[in-house]
C-alpha positions as a printed Julia matrix, in Angstrom:
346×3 Matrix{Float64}:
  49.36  -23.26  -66.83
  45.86  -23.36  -66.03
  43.5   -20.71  -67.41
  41.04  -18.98  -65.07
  37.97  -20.9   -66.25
  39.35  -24.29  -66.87
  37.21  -27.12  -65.36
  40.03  -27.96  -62.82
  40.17  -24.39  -61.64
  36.54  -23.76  -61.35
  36.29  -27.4   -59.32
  38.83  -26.48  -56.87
  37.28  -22.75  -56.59
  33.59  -24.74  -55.77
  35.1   -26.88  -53.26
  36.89  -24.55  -51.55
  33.69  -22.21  -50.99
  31.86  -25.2   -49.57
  34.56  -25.6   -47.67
  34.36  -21.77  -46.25
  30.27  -23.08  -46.05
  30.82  -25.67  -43.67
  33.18  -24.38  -41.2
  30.94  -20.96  -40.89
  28.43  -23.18  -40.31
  30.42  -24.77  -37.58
  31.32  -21.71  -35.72
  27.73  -20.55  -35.57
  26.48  -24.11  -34.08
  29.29  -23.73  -31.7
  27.91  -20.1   -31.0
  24.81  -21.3   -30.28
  25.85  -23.55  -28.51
  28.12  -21.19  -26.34
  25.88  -17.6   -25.51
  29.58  -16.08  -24.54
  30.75  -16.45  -28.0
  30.37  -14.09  -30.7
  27.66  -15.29  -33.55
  28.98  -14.89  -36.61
  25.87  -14.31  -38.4
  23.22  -13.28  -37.04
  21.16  -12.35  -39.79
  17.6   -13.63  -38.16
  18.25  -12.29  -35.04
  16.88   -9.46  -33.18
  17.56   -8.43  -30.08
  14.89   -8.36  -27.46
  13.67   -4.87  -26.02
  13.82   -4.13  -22.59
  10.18   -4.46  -20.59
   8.29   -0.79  -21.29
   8.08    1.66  -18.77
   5.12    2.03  -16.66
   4.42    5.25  -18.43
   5.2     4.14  -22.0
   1.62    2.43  -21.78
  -0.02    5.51  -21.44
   2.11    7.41  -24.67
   1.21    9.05  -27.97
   2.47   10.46  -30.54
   3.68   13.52  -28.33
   5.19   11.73  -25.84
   7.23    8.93  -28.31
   8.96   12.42  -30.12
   9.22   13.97  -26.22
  11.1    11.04  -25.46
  13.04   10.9   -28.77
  14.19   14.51  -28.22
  14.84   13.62  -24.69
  17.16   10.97  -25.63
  18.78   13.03  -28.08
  20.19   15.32  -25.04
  20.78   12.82  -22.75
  18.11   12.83  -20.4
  15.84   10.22  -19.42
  12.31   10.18  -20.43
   9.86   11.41  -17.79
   7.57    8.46  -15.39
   4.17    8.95  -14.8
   4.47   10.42  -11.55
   6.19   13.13  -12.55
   5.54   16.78  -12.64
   3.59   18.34  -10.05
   2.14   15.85   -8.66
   5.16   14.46   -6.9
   4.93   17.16   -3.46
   1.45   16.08   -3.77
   1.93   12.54   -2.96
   4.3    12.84   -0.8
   2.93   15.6     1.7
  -0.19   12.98    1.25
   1.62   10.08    2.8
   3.7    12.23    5.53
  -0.09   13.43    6.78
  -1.79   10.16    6.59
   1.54    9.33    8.07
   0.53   10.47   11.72
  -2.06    7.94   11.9
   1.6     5.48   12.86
   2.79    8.5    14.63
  -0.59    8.27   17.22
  -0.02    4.21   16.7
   3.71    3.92   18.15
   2.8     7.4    20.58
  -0.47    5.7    22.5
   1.06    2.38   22.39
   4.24    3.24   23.79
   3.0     5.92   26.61
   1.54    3.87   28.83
   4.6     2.3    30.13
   5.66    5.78   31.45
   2.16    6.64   32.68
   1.76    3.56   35.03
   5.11    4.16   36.81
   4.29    8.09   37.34
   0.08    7.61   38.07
   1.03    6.83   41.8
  -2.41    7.22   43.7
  -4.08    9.48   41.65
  -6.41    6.69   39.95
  -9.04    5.43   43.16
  -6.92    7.07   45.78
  -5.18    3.96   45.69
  -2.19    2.6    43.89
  -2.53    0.71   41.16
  -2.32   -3.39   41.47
  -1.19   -5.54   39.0
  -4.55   -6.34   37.66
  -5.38   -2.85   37.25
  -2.05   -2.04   35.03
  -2.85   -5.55   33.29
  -6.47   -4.25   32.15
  -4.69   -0.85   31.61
  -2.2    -1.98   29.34
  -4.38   -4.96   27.24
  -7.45   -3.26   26.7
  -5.88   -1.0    23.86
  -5.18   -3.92   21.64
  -8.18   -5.79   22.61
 -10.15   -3.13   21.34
  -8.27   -2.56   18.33
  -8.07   -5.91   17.55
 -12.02   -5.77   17.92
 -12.15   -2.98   15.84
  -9.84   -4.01   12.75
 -12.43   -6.15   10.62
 -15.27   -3.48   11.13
 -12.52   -1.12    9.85
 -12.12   -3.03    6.84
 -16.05   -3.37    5.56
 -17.28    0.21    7.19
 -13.56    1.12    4.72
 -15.57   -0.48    2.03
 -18.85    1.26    2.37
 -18.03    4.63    3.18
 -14.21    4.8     1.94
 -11.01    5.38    3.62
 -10.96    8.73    4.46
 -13.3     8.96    6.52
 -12.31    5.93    8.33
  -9.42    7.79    9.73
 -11.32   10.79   10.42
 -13.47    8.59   12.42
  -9.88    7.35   14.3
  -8.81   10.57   14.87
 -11.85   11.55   16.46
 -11.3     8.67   18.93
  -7.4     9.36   19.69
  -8.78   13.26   21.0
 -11.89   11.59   22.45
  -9.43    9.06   24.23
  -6.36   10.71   25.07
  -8.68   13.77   27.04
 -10.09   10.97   28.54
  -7.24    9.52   29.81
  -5.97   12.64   31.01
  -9.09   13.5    33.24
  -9.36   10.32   34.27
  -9.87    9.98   38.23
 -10.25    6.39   38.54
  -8.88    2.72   37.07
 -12.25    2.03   35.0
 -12.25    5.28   33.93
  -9.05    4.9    32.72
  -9.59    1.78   30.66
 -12.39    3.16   29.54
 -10.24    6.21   27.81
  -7.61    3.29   26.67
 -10.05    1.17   24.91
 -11.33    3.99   22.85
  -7.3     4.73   21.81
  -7.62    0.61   20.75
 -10.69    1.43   18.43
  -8.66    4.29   16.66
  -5.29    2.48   16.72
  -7.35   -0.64   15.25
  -8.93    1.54   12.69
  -6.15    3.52   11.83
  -3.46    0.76   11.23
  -5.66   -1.02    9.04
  -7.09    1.46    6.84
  -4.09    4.02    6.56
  -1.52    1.52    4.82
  -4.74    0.39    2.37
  -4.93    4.7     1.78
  -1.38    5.36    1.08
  -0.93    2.17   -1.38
  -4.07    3.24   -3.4
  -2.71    6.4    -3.71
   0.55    6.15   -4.54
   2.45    5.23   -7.81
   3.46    1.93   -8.58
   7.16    3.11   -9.17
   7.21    4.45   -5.38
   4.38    2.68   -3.33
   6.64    0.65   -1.49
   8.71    3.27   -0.45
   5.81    5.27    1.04
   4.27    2.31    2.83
   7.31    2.36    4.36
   7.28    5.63    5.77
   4.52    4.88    7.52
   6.52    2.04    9.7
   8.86    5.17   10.54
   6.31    6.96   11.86
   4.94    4.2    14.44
   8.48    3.68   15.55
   9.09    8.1    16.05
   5.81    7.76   17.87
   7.23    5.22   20.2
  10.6     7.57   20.37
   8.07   10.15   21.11
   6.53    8.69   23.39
   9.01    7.69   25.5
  11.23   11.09   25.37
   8.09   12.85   26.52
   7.46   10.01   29.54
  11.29   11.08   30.94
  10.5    15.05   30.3
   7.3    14.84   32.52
   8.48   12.5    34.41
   9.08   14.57   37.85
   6.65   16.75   36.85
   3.11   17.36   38.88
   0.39   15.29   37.24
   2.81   14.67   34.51
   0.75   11.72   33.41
  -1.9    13.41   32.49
  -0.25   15.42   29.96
   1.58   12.28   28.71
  -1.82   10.61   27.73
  -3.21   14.15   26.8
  -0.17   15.41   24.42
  -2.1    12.01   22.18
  -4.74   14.26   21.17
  -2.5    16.65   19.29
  -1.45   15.01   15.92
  -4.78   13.69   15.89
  -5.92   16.92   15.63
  -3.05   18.01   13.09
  -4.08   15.0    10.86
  -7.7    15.4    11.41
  -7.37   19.68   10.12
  -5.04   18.17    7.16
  -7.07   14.86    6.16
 -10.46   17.16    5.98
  -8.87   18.94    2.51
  -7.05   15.49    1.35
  -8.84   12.69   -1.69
 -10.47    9.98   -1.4
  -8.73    6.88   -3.09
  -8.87    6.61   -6.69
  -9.93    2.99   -6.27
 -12.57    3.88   -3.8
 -14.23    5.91   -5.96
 -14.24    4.09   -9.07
 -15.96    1.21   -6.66
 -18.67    3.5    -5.74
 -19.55    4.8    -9.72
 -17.32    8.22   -9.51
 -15.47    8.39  -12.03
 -15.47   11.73  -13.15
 -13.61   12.31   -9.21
 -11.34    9.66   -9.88
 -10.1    10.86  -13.14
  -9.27   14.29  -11.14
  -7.42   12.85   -8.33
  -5.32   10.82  -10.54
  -4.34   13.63  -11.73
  -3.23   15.18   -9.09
  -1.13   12.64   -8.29
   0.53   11.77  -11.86
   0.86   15.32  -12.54
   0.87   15.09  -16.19
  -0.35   16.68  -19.53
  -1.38   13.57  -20.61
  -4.92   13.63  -20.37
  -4.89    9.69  -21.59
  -3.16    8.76  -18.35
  -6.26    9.53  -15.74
  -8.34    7.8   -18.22
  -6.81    4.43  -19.2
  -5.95    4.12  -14.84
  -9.8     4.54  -14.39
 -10.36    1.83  -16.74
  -7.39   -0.15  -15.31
  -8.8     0.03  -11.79
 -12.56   -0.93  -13.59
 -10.97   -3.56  -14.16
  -9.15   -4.9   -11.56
 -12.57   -4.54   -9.62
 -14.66   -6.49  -12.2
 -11.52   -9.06  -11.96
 -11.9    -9.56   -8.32
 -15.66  -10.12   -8.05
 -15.46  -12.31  -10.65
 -12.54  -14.43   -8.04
 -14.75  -14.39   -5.21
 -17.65  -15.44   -7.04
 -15.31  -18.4    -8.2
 -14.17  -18.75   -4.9
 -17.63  -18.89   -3.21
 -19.09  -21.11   -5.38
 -18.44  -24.04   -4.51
 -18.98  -23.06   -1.01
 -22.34  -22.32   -1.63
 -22.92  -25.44   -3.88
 -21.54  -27.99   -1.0
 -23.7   -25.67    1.56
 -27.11  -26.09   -0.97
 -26.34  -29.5    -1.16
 -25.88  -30.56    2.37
 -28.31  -33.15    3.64
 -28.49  -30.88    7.11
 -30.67  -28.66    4.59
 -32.71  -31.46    3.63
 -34.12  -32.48    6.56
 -37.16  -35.09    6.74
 -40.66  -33.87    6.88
 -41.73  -34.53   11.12
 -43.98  -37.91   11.52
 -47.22  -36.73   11.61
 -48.92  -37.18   14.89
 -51.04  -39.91   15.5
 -54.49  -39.13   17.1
């Protein structure tokens, strides 16, 4: 019989362990081999945290044991946009909103109006030249009116960009309604195609700046809904007044009321965060951010200011990148190098 620490037992006790070694070794190369199955040591590992929340940039110590103690009852941990800023935002983006309303509404009118003017434009009724020119000179207009939208956006922000489109959908729709002859009438149309080509460029850029990144696509959206109720709108009003006297006129007329709405509501609304960080305000930025986050965090208008700083100093650095070369081929061009003229010979 042999004894516990005997050579022989101690060899076959060393073998077997390295034995034990090499088929734990095996199952783990297997495991790694195969992400399904289950590592059986795992020692080094650690398991990879899930990307942070958008508002877990902006945390301290306050928030981490908020969230902590939130956990500990179940409940999620709050976003950045919420608290009381979340009615703000989104009575915000229902008002700008309208701008698509007066879009789809103006756009879609017209088709009603032509069949019920009769004679009442030149005593005459209308040819098909005259409900051509009637029809295209809206998105002429606002496709003349888009890019000046854009760098007059730029310059003197984008709220009062649709302020200045509002004041052209009331300008144009009374127009159109006391409108007595075809040029007059075109006239009244094109100014609805500088405000629709103001408004549908500079509202979406508006609602994006000012909303959250959690929700901003969701309230872009909205503002698709609202050009497709105007065009519901627009053509449920076209069969009410219909039959009636001089219904037209009211049809095109009717235009100048949630213009009106917007332009009352717009007057008490922000400027853009981003706008105002372009032009040095900073201090007004801070404020409207919070507004819209809502919180008690006073780190979270601050680090977004410098976020949007940023961004800006990002994107002039890009175009300068991008023009360069531009302006390098153009400085080097031999059509700006022309010869001296031959002098004249006497």
């Amino acid at each position: 019989m042999q004894s516990a620490h005997s050579p022989h037992a101690i060899a076959d006790t060393t073998a077997a362990t390295a034995h034990e070694d090499l088929e734990l070794q095996d199952m783990n190369s297997s495991a790694a081999n195969n992400p399904e199955a289950p590592l059986l040591d795992r020692r080094d590992a650690t398991p990879r945290s899930p990307p942070p929340r958008y508002s877990d940039q902006f945390g301290n110590e306050d928030a981490s044991n908020n969230n902590d103690s939130r956990r500990s009852l179940g409940q999620a941990p709050a976003t950045a946009s919420a608290g009381s800023g979340g009615w703000f935002i989104w009575s915000l983006t229902c008002s700008a909103g309208i701008s698509g309303l007066l879009f789809g509404y103006d756009t879609g009118v017209i088709s009603s109006t032509l069949v019920s003017i009769g004679t009442d434009l030149s005593g005459r009724p209308l040819s098909t030249l005259d409900k051509s020119l009637i029809t295209s000179c809206t998105s002429l207009f606002a496709l003349i009116a888009s890019p000046f939208a854009g760098v007059l956006g730029d310059k003197l922000g984008r709220k009062p960009i649709i302020l200045i489109a509002d004041v052209l959908f009331i300008v144009g729709a009374l127009w159109q309604a006391a409108s007595s002859s075809v040029w007059s009438m075109i006239v009244g149309r094109s100014l609805i195609g500088l405000g629709v080509g103001a408004a549908s460029l500079i509202t979406p850029l508006y609602i994006s700046e000012l909303s959250p990144p959690d929700i901003r696509g969701r309230l872009v959206t909205i503002l698709s809904l609202f050009v497709t109720g105007g065009q519901v709108v627009a053509y449920t009003t076209g069969w009410l007044l219909s039959t009636s006297h001089a219904g037209w006129r009211w049809m095109v007329g009717l235009g100048a009321l949630p213009a009106i709405i917007q332009l009352s509501i717009l007057i008490f609304l922000p400027e853009t965060p981003r706008w105002l960080v372009r032009a040095d305000k900073q201090p007004e930025a801070r404020r409207v951010v919070h507004r819209i986050y809502g919180s008690s965090n006073p780190r979270i208008p601050d680090q977004l200011v410098r976020d949007i700083e940023r961004e800006l100093v990002a994107e002039e650095n890009a175009t300068d990148e991008l023009l360069k070369p531009l302006i390098q081929e153009a400085s080097n061009s031999h059509w700006l190098h022309l010869p001296p003229p031959p002098s004249s010979r006497s």
